[in-house]
C-alpha distance (Angstrom), angle and dihedral (degrees) to the residues before:
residue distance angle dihedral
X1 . . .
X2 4.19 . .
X3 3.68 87.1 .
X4 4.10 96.2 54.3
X5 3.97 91.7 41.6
X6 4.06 84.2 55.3
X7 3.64 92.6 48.2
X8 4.02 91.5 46.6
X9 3.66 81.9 57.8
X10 3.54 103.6 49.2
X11 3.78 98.2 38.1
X12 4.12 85.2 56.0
X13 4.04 94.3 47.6
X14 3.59 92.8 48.2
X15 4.61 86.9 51.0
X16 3.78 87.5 40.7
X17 3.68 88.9 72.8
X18 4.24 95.8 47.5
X19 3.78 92.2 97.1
X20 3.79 125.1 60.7
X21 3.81 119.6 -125.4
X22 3.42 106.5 -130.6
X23 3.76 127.9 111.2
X24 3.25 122.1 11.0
X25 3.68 139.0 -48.9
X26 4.11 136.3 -103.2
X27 3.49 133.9 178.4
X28 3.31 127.1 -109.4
X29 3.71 81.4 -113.3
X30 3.60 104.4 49.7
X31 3.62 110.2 32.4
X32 4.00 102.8 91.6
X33 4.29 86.0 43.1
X34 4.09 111.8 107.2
X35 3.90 111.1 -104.3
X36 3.49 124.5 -143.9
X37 3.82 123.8 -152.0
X38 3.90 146.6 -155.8
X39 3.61 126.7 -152.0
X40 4.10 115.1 -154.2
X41 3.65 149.6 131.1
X42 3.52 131.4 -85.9
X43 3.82 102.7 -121.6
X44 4.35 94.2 175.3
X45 3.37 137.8 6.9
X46 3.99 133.2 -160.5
X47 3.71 132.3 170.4
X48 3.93 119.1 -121.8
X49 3.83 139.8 175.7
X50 3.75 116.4 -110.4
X51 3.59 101.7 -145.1
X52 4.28 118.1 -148.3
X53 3.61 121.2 -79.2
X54 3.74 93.6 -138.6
X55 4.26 98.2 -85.8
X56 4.01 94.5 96.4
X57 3.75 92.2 43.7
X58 4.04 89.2 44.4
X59 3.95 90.6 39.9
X60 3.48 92.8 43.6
X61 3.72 98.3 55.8
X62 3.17 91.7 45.7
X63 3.57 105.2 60.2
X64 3.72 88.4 35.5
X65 3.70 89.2 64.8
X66 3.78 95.2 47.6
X67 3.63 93.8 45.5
X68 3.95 83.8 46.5
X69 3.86 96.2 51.8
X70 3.52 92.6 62.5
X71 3.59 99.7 62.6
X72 3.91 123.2 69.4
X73 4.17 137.3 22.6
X74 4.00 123.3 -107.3
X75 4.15 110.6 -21.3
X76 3.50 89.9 -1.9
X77 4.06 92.2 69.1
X78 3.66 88.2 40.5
X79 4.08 91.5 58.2
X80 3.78 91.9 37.4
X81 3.85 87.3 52.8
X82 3.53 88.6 52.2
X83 3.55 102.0 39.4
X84 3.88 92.4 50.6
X85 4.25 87.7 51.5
X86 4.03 89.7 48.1
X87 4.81 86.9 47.9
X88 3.52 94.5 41.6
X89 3.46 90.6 44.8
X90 4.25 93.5 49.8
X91 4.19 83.4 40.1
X92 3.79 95.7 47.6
X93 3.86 96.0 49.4
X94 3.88 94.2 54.2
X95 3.60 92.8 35.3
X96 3.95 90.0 55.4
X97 4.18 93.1 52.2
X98 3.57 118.4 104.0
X99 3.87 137.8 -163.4
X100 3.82 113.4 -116.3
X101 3.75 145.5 157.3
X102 4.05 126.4 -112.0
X103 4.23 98.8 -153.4
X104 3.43 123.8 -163.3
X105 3.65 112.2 -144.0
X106 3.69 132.4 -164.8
X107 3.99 98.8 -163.0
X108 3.49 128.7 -145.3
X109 4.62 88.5 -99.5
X110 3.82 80.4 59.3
X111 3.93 89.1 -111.8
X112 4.24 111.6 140.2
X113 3.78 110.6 -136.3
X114 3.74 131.5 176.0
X115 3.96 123.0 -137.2
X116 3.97 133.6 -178.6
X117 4.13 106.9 -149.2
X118 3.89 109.7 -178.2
X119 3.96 118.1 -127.4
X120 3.96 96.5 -9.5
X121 4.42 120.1 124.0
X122 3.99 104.7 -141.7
X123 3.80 112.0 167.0
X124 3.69 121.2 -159.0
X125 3.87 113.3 -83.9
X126 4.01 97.4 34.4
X127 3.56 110.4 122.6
X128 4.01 110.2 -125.6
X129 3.71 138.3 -162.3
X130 4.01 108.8 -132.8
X131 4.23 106.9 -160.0
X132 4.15 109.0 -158.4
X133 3.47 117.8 -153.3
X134 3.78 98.6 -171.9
X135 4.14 104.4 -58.4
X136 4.03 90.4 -19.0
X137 3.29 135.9 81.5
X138 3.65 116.2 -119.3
X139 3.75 91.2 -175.5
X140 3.78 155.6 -18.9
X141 4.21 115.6 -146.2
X142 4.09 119.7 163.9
X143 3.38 126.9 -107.6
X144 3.61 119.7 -112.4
């Protein structure tokens, strides 16, 4: 059983690293839909925390718990298993935040909106490219 968890694991870090990082990111979903896009100004600018989704909690637990049950005999496993869950839960949720940037943008229309882009340093004045993807924004890139 150990020895098929540990190839699960290798067999997905080895296909994690099949597509290349750059540019943004589509679902499987939305990627072949027609975008539509505003042009504006970044009027302010303040950093925020981008708090998990879920996935790092969920992840987290889960390999706490794994990495739990294999320490200990009788109750002792048992609280080990549960005492990994409850850390890698705790360790996944703050490992999963992210710094970002909530913009407010006076577009080119004249309309005011308000968008959260994760990891990205806009200042006010820079003129920025807003990509829709229905309601969301797939992504925010300056305008050179």
């Amino acid at each position: 059983m150990k020895k098929h968890i540990t190839m699960s694991v290798v067999a997905l870090i080895l296909l994690s690293g099949c597509a290349t990082n750059e540019g943004p990111q589509y679902s499987g979903q939305s990627y072949s839909q027609i975008k539509q896009y505003e042009i504006g100004t970044v009027l302010e600018e303040r950093p925020v925390v981008i708090t998990d989704n879920g996935n790092g909690a969920f992840f987290g637990a889960l390999i706490g718990a794994v990495l739990g049950s294999t320490m200990g005999m009788g109750s002792g496993k048992t609280l080990s298993t549960l005492g990994g869950g409850i850390g890698g839960y705790y360790a996944g949720k703050e490992i999963a935040k992210a710094n970002g940037d909530e913009l407010t943008v006076k577009l080119d229309n004249g309309e005011h909106v308000v968008v959260v882009v994760k990891g990205k340093i806009f200042h006010a004045g820079d003129r920025v490219k807003i990509i829709k993807d229905g309601n969301k924004v797939a992504e925010v890139s300056k305008v050179e």
